[in-house]
C-alpha positions in Angstrom: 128.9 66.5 85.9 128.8 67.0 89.6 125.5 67.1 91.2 125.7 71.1 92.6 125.9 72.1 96.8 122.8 73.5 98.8 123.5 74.7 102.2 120.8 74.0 104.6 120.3 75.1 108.2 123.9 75.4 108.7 124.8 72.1 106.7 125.7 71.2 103.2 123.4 68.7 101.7 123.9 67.4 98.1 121.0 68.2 95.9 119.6 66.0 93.1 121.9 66.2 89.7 120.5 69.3 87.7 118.8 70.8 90.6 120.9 74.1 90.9 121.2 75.8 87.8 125.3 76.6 87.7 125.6 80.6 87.7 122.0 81.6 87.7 120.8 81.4 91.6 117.4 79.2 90.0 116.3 76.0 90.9 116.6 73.2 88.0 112.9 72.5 86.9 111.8 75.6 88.6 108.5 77.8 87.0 108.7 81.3 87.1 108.3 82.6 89.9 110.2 80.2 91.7 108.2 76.7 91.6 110.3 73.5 91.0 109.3 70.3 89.7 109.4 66.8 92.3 113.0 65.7 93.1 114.3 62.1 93.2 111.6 59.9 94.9 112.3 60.8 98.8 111.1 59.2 102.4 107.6 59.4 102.9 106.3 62.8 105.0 105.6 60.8 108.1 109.4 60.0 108.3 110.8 63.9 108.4 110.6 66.7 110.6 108.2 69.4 108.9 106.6 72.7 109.8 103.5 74.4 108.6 103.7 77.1 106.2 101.0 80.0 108.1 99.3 82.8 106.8 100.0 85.9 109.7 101.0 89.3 110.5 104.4 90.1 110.8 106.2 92.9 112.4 109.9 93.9 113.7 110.3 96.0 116.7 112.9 98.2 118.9 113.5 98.1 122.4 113.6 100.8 123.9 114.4 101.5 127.5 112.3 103.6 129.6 111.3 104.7 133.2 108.2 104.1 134.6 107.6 107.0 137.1 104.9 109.8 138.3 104.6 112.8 135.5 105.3 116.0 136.5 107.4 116.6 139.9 107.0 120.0 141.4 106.9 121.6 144.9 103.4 123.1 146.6 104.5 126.0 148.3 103.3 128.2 151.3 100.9 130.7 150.4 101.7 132.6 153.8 104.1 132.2 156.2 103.6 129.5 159.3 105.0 126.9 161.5 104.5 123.5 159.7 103.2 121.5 162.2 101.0 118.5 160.6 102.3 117.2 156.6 100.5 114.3 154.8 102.1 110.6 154.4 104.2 109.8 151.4 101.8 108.2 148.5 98.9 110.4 149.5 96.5 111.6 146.7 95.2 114.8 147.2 92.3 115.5 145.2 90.6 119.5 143.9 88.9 120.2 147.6 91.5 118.4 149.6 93.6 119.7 152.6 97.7 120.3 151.5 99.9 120.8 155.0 98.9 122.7 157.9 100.5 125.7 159.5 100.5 127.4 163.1 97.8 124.3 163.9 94.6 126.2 162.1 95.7 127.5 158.4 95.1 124.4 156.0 95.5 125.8 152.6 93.3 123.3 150.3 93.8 122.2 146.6 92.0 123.9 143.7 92.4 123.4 140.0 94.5 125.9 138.0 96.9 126.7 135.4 97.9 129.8 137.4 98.8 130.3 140.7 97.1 132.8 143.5 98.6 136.4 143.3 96.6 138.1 145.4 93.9 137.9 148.2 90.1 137.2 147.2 86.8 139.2 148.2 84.6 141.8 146.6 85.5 144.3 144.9 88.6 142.7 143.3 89.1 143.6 139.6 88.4 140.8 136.7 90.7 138.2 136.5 91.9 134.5 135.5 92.4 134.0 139.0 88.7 134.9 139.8 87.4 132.8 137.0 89.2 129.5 138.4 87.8 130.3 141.4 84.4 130.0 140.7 85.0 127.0 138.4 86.3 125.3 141.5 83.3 126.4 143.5 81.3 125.0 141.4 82.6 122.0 140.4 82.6 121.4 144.6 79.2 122.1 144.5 79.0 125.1 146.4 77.6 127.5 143.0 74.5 129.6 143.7 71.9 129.5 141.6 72.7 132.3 138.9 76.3 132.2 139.6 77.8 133.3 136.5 81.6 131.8 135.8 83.7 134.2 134.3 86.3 136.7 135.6 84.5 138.9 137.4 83.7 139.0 141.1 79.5 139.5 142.1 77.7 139.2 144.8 76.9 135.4 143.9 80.7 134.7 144.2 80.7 135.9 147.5 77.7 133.7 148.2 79.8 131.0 147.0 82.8 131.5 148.6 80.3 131.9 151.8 79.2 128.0 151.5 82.7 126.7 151.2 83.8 128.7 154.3 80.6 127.0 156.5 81.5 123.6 155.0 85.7 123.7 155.7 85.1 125.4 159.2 87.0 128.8 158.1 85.2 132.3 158.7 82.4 133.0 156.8 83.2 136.8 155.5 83.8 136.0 152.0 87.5 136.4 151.7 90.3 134.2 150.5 94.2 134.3 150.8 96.8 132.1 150.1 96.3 130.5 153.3 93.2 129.1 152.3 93.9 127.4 148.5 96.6 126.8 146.8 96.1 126.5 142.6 97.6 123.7 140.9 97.1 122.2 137.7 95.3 118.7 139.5 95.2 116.2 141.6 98.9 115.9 143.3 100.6 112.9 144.5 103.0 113.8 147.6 106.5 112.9 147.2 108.4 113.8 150.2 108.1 116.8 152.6 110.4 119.9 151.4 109.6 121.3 155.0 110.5 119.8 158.2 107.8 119.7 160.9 108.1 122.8 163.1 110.1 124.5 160.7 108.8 127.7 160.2 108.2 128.6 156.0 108.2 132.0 154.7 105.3 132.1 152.2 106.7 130.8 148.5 108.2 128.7 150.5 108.4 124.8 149.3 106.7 122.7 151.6 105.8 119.0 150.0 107.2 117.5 146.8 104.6 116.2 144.7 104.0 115.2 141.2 100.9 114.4 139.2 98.9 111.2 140.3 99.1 110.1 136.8 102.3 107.8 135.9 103.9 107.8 132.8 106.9 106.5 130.4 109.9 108.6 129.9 112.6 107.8 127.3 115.8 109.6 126.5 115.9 108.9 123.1 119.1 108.9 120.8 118.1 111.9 118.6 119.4 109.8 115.5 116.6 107.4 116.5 113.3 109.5 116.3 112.1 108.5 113.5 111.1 105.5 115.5 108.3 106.8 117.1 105.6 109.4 116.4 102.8 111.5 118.3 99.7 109.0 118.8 101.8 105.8 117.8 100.7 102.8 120.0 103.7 100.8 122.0 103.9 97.8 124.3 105.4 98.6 127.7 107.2 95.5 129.7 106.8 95.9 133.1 109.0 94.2 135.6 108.4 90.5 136.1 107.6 90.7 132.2 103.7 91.5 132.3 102.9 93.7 129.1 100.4 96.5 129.0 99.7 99.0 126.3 100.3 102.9 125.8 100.5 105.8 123.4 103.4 108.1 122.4 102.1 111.4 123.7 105.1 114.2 122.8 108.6 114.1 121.7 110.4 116.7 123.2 111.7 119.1 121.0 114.6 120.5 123.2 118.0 117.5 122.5 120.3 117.3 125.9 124.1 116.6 124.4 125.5 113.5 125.7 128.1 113.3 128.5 131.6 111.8 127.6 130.5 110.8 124.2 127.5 109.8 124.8 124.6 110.2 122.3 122.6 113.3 122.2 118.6 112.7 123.3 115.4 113.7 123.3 113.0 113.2 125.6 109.9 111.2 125.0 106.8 111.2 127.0 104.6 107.9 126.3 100.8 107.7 128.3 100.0 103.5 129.3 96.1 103.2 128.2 93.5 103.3 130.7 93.0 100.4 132.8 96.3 98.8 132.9 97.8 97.2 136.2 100.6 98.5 137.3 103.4 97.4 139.7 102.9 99.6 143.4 106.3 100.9 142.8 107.1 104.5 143.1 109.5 104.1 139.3 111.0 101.1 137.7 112.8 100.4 134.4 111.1 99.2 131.6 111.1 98.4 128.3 109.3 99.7 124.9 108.6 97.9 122.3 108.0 99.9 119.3 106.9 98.5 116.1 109.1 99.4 113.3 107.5 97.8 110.1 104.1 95.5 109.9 102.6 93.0 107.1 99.7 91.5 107.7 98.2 88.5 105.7 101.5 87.5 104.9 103.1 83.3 104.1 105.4 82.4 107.3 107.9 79.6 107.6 110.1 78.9 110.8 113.8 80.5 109.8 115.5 77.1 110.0 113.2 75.8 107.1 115.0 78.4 105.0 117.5 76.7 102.6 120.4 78.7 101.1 121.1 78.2 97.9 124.8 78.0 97.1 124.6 80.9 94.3 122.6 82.9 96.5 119.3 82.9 96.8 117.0 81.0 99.2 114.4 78.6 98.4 111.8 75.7 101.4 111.4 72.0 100.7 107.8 71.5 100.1 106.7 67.8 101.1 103.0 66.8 98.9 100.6 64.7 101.0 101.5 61.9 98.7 105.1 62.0 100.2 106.9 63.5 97.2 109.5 66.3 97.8 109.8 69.5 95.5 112.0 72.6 96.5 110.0 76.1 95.8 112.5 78.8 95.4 110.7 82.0 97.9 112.1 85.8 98.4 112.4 86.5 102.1 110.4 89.2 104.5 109.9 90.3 108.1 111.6 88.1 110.5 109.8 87.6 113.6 110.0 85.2 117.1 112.0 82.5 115.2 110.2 82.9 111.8 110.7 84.5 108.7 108.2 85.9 105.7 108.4 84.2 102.9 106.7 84.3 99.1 106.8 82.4 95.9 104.7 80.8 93.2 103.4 77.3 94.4 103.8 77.9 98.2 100.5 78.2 100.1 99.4 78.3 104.0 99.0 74.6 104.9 102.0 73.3 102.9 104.2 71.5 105.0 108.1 72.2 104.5 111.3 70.3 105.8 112.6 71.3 109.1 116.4 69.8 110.8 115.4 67.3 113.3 
């Protein structure tokens, strides 16, 4: 009878007589499970190319491409009308306190924190409001709170007092009032992106005068709807950089509005993904990069490099153990995860430590 086929790492090497059972996919001496008895007396160890069988995690992944960039662009606008005539550089970080644009060479409208915008002028009097309530919680967390200041929406005389002490300290008139031409509510700290307002131009008040987003930067992804099931809210992902530096981040939302494709495109969603604390980041205003997002993980799992892999002519894979004595066996193994060059592998009779036949 002719001694069967094996097909190894691309090749077709002839296999000991009786070593391939014909039709069944098993190895000739094998145990259940997969384990085969020693083949023909073979080359001591020291004379082939082997690899260590390792216990490890093992994981695939998608890459995904994003853009790095600053969260959130909007425009501050003029809170009454002016002449611009002083704006901050591009880059600037304007922090709760700090001074926005000037107009008519005195009116410096500064930032406060706030989910809603100033409708109306500030002073005693006033009815309750949101608008009051952000007020004083801006006030105080300046430091400028009298003792028994109260925050909530309504205006007392310890508001006033308040307001009095930022007035003294920013150099405006101390009568207790506020307009638009004093603060200017946004939800944080801003990072200006370009003027909207030439110098000298005169601005009506709504008017935009800077660009500016959030100082925070973020991840964006348009993401092929038929591929959300790839990420999730609180998942953790690798971001590449350019120049190939990794750092880490969290999905935060998936959008949950799709944007049809142009031309046939795919339609997408958008995914917003925050990179942890402490990461170093290129100075660059947005750059491509990638994600990498871990599709499925097995930890404490046998690995073998993929080229150890021999296919079986009937189907079927199996590794060429070599035994510290020299002696050769072939261990017939069900394949995993395949990861940076190497595969998963289990079967009776393989261990981590075992070393297996690798192509020279």
């Amino acid at each position: 009878m002719k001694a069967p086929l094996v097909a190894a790492a691309g090749l077709i090497v002839l296999v000991a007589a009786g070593a391939v059972a014909a039709g069944t996919g098993a190895l000739d001496g094998f145990v259940p499970g997969g384990s085969s008895a020693s083949t023909s007396p073979s080359p001591a160890a020291a004379d082939l190319a082997t690899a260590t069988v390792e216990r490890r995690a093992m994981q695939t992944a998608a890459d995904l491409d994003g853009n790095l960039e600053y969260e959130a662009s909007r425009p501050v606008t003029a809170g009454v009308a002016g002449t611009v005539t002083r704006l901050p550089d591009d880059g600037t970080i304007i922090e709760r306190g700090g001074v926005l644009f000037e107009l008519g060479g005195k009116v410096r409208p500064r930032l406060l924190y706030g989910e809603r915008p100033a409708w109306r002028p500030f002073g005693p009097g006033m009815s309750d409001g949101a608008d009051v309530l952000q007020l004083e919680e801006n006030l105080k967390a300046l430091g400028f709170a009298p003792k028994g200041l109260k925050v909530n929406r309504h205006w007392d005389s310890k508001t006033t007092e308040a307001v009095k002490r930022w007035q003294k300290a920013t150099g405006r008139k101390r009568d207790g009032t506020l307009d638009g031409g004093d603060l200017t509510f946004l939800p944080g700290a801003v990072r200006v992106a370009g003027a909207k307002a030439e110098l000298g131009a005169m601005v009506a008040p709504g008017a935009p005068v800077l660009g500016a987003t959030t100082a925070r930067r973020v991840v964006t992804l348009a993401l092929s709807a038929s591929r959300q099931d790839l990420v999730a809210p609180g998942q953790a992902v690798t971001i590449e950089l350019p120049g190939g530096a990794e750092v880490p981040g969290h999905v935060r939302e998936i959008g949950r509005v799709a944007t049809a494709g142009e031309n046939g495109a795919a339609t997408t969603v958008p995914v917003t993904i925050d990179i942890d604390a402490g990461a170093t980041l290129p100075d660059l205003d947005a750059a491509p990069v990638t994600v990498h997002v871990v599709t499925e993980r097995h930890d404490d799992v046998l690995a073998v490099p993929v080229n150890a892999l021999v296919a079986l002519l009937e189907g079927g894979y199996a590794v060429e153990v070599v035994a510290p004595d020299g002696s050769r066996r072939y261990v017939g193994v069900q394949t995993g995860l395949f990861e940076d060059g190497r595969v998963e592998v289990s079967g009776d009779g393989l261990a981590a430590g075992d070393l297996v036949v690798v192509p020279r």
